[in-house]
C-alpha positions, -999 to +999 in steps of 0.1 A: -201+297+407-166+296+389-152+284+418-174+257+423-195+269+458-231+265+453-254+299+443-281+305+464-312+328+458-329+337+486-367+339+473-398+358+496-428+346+500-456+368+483-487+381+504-520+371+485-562+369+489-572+334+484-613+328+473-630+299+481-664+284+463-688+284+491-729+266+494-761+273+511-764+242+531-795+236+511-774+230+476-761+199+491-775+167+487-781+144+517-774+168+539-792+162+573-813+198+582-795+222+607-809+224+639-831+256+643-818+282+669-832+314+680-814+343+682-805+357+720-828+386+730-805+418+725-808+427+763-788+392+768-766+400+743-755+440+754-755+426+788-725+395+777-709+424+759-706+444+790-695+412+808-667+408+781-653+441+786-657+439+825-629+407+823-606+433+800-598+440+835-590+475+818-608+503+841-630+524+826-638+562+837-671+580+825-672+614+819-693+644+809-676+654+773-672+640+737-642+623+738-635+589+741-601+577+745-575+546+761-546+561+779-516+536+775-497+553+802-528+546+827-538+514+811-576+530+809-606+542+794-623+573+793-655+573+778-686+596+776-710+593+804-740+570+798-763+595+795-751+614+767-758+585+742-794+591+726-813+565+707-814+573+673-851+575+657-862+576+619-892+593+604-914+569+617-906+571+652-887+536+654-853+534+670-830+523+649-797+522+666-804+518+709-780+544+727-767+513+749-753+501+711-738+532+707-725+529+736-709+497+736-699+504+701-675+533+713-663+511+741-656+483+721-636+504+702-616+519+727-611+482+741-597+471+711-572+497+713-564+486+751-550+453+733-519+467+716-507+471+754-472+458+758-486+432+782-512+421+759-503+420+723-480+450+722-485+466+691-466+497+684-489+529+697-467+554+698-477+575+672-491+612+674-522+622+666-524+621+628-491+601+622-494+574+598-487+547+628-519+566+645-537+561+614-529+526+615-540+519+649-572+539+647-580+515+615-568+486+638-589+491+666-622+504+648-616+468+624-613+450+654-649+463+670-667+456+639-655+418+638-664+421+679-696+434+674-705+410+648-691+383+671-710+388+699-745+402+674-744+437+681-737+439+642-771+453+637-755+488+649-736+489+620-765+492+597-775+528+614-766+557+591-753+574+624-727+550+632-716+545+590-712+586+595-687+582+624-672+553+600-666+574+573-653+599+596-624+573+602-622+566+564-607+604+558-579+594+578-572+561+568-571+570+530-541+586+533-522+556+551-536+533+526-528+557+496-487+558+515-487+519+516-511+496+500-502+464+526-513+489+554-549+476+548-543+442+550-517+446+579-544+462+599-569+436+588-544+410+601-538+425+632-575+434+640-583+397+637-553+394+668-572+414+685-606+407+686-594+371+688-576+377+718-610+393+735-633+368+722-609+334+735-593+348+764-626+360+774 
């Protein structure tokens, strides 16, 4: 400046989505062959799902009702009884989303919420129902059970028209946190990537 003292601009990084040019493993040349693997049967699988919620450590009460919910003042779980989860069937009779994927599906869910505990990753969940920091968490939590679901393979739940339903569901009230502030998306993203990480390696 006039005086001679250096001028110093204090420049912020920018948030951004980088893309990356992926291959098939069959474009490239020389490339020895993958090793064949078979998928785990799905009762291994819902079973190692159950296992990974049991070391949560967070207790979990079933209940006749239709609400599922994590208390953060208990530090627990209350979910639907077992029972009350039905297969869903199409026209021709097939199942097409098991009631023990709907099942762990919610529970998942409600797990993923039992992460932003203060003794976990402590995330702030003290908003009111329909607040925008609610919003948030419910996006949060129901982002973090997808990647947890694919994860572990119970992705194939995902495809069910029933359980894209109770997604849209969620949409309605995420729209309006998104439309409020446009990095609330990606926030969540990035913090439902803590948390299903968490799960998954401490776990």
């Amino acid at each position: 400046d006039g005086e001679g003292k250096p001028i110093f601009d204090i420049v912020r990084g920018r948030s951004y989505l980088r893309s990356y040019t992926v291959f098939p493993a069959s474009a490239i040349a020389n490339m020895p062959p993958l090793p064949a693997t078979e998928p785990e049967p799905v009762w291994a699988v819902r079973s190692q799902v159950e296992e990974l919620i049991e070391k949560m450590g967070v207790p979990v009460r079933h209940e006749p009702g239709n609400r599922a919910y994590y208390s953060i003042t208990t530090d627990s779980i209350t979910i639907p009884a077992r029972a009350q989860y039905k297969d869903t069937v199409n026209a021709s009779g097939h199942v097409v989303e098991a009631a023990s994927d709907k099942y762990l599906s919610v529970l998942l869910h409600e797990v993923c919420h039992a992460t932003g505990a203060k003794h976990r990753l402590a995330r702030p969940m003290s908003g009111v129902y329909g607040s925008p920091s609610y919003q948030r968490e419910e996006l949060v939590a129901e982002t973090a059970s997808c990647f947890l679901l694919s994860e572990t393979g119970l992705a194939c739940a995902a495809t069910s028209t029933e359980t894209m339903a109770r997604t849209a569901a969620y949409l309605s009230s995420w729209r309006q946190a998104i439309l409020d502030d446009p990095k609330a998306l990606m926030t969540a993203f990035a913090e439902a990537e803590k948390a299903a990480d968490w799960v998954m390696q401490r776990h």
